[in-house]
C-alpha positions in Angstrom: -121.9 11.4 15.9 -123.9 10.5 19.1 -122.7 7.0 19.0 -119.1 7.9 19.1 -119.7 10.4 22.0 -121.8 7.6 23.7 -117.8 5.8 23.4 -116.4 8.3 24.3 -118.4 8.8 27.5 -118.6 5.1 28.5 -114.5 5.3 28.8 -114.7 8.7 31.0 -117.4 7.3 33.0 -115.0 4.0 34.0 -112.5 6.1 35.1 -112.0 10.2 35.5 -113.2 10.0 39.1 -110.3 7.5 40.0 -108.1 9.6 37.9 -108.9 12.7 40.0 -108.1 10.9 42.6 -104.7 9.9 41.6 -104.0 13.5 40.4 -104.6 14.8 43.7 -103.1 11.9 45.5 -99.7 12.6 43.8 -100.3 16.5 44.7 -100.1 15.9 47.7 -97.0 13.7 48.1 -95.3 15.4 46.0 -95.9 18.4 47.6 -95.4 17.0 51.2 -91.8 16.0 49.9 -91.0 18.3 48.5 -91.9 20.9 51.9 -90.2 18.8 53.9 -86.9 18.9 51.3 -86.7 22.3 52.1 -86.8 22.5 55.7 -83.5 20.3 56.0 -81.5 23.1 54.5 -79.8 21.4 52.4 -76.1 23.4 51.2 -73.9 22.8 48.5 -69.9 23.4 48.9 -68.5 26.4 46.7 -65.0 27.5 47.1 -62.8 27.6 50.2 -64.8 26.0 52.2 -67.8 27.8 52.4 -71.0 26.5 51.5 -74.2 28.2 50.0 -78.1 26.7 49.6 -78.6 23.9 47.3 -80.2 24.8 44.1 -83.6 23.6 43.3 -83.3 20.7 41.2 -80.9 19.1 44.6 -84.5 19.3 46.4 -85.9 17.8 43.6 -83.7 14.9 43.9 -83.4 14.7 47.7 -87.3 14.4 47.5 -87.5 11.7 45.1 -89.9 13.8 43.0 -89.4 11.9 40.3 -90.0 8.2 41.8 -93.6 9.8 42.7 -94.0 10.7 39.2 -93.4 7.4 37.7 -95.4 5.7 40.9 -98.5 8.0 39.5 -98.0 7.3 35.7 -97.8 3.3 36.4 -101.1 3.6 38.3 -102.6 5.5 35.4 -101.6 3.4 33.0 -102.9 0.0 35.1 -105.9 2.2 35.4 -106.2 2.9 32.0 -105.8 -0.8 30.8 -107.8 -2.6 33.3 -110.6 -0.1 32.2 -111.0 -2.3 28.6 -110.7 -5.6 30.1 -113.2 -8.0 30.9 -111.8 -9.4 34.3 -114.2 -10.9 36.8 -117.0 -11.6 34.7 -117.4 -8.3 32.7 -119.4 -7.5 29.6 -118.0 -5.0 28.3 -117.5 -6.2 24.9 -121.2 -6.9 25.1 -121.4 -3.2 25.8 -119.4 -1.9 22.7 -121.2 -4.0 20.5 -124.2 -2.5 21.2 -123.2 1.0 20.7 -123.3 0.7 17.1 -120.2 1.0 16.3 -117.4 -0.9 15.4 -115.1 -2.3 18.3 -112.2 -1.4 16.5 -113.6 2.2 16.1 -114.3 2.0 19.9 -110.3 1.5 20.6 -109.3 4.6 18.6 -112.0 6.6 20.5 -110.3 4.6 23.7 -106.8 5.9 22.8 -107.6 9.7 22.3 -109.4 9.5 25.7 -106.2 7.5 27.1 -103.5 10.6 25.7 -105.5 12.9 27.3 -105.3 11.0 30.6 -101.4 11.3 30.2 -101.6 14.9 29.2 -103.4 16.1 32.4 -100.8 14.2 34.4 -98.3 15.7 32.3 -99.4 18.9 32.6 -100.2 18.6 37.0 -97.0 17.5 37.1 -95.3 20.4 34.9 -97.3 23.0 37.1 -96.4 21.2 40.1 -92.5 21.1 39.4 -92.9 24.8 38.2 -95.1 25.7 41.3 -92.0 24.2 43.9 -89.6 26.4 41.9 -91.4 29.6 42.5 -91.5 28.9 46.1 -87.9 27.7 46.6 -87.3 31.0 44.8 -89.7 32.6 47.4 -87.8 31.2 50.8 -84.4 31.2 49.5 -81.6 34.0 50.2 -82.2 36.3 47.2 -78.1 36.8 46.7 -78.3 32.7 45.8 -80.9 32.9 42.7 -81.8 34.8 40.1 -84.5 35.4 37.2 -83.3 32.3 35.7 -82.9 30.0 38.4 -85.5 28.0 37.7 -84.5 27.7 33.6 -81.2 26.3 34.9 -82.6 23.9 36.9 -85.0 23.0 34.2 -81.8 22.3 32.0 -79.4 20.6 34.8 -82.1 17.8 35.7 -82.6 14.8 34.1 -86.2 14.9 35.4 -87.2 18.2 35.0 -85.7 18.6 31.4 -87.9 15.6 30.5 -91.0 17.2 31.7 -90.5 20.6 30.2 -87.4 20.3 27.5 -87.5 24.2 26.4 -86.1 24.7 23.3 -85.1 21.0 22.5 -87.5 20.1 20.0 -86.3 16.2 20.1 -87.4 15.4 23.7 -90.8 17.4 23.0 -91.0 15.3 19.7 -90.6 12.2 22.4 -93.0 13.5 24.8 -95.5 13.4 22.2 -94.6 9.7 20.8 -94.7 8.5 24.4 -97.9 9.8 25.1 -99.1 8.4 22.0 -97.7 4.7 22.4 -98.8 4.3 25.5 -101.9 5.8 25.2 -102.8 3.4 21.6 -100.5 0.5 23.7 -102.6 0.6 26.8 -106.4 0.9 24.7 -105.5 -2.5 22.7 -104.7 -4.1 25.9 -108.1 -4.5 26.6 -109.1 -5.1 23.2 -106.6 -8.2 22.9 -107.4 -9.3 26.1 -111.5 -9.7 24.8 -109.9 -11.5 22.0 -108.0 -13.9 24.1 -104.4 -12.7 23.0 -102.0 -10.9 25.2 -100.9 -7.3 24.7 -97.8 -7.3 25.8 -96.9 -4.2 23.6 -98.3 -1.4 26.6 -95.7 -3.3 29.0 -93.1 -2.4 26.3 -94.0 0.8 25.6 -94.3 2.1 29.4 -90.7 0.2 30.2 -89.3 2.5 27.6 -91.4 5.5 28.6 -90.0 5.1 32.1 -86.5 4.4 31.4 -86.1 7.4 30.2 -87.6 10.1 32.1 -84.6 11.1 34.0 -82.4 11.3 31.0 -80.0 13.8 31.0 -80.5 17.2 28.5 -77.4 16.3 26.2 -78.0 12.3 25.7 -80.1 12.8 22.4 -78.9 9.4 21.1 -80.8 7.5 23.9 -83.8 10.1 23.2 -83.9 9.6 19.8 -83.4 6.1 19.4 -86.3 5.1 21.9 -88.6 6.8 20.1 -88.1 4.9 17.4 -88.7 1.9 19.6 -91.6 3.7 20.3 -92.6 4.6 16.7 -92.3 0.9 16.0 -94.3 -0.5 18.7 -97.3 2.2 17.8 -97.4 1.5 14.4 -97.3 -2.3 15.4 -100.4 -2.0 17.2 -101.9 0.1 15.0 -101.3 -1.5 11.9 -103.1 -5.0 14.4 -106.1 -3.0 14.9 -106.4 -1.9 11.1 -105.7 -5.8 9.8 -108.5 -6.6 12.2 -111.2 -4.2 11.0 -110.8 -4.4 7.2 -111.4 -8.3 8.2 -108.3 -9.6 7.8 -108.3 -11.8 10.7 -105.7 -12.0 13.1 -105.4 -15.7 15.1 -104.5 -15.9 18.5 -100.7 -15.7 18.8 -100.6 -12.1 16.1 -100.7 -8.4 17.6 -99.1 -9.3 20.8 
């Protein structure tokens, strides 16, 4: 077991500090943005003219929020990738041989260690984007929200339903696929790129990831048909790295 944790350390050692960083980084845009959202007092028109404070997901989208988001999960995932790659004279394949374990055992370790990389920023972001709505509930006039302001706004927005769906099992079932693909996508990056092949399959997976974030709450169609592109890109990897430990050799233009 202490030769998978040895793994398992040598990928948080490349890179937790630098993802720390980027986590706080992102903070504190995102919170910067969104501060200075509210202080334009932004208004929405109702009826006869009058107008009344814009709701919360408005801020959201007048502080480009979600652009920040994607910024951070690009950097992660170049982060994540360039971390198993062998660029400017590396050794790390060197390295994983002598761990005593099989490179192909060292990816899988890579790719739990890379899902839990997306989870934290998942989850900093969800707190974040639930953190803003408590204090645009907190400076707003009380006769314009309510106790379920911030579930509205968590169902009106393309963005914010992607990051927390509530009860729509699909987009959590995608959440979960995402973070998967690119997690295993972005782990045999590296390990194509030490075998001279290109994995193009992390590009793929990250374009689709992306595409969809803003997505609004009743296009299930687009949901549920990227995570089959998804699916198939995972299980294309996977199914690369498996052909490649039980010896069944891959040559140089397979498991792109």
């Amino acid at each position: 077991m202490n030769k998978h944790l040895s793994v398992l350390g040598l990928w948080a050692r490349q890179t937790m500090g630098k993802i720390l960083a980027l986590l706080a980084v992102m903070a504190a845009a995102e919170t910067a943005l969104f501060a200075w959202a509210l202080s334009q007092g932004l208004t929405r028109d109702i009826m006869d003219n009058q107008t009344c404070p814009a709701p919360v997901e408005d801020l959201f989208d007048f502080a480009k929020i979600d652009w920040v988001y994607r910024i951070a999960v690009i950097l992660l995932f170049v982060l994540l990738i360039l971390s198993g790659t062998e660029l400017k004279g590396g050794r790390l394949g060197y390295t994983l041989r002598r761990l005593r374990i099989s490179e192909e055992a060292a990816v899988l370790w890579q790719s739990g260690y890379h899902m839990v990389c997306l989870a934290l920023l998942w989850a900093v972001q969800a707190a974040l984007a639930l953190g803003f709505c408590l204090w645009y509930a907190g400076t707003t006039d009380p006769a314009y929200i309510s106790d379920q302001s911030a579930f509205l706004a968590f169902y009106r927005s393309g963005f914010l339903h992607g990051l927390l769906p509530l009860a729509n099992v699909l987009r959590w079932g995608y959440i979960m696929i995402s973070g998967v693909a690119l997690g295993i996508t972005s782990a045999m990056f590296g390990y194509h790129q030490r075998h001279g092949r290109k994995g193009i399959a992390g590009f793929v997976a990250l374009a689709l990831t992306l595409w969809t974030y803003a997505v609004p709450a009743g296009e299930l169609g687009i949901i549920g048909s990227t995570s089959v592109m998804l699916a198939v890109v995972t299980i294309w990897q996977l199914f690369t790295l498996w052909m490649a430990w039980k010896g069944g050799g891959i040559d140089e233009e397979d498991g792109k």
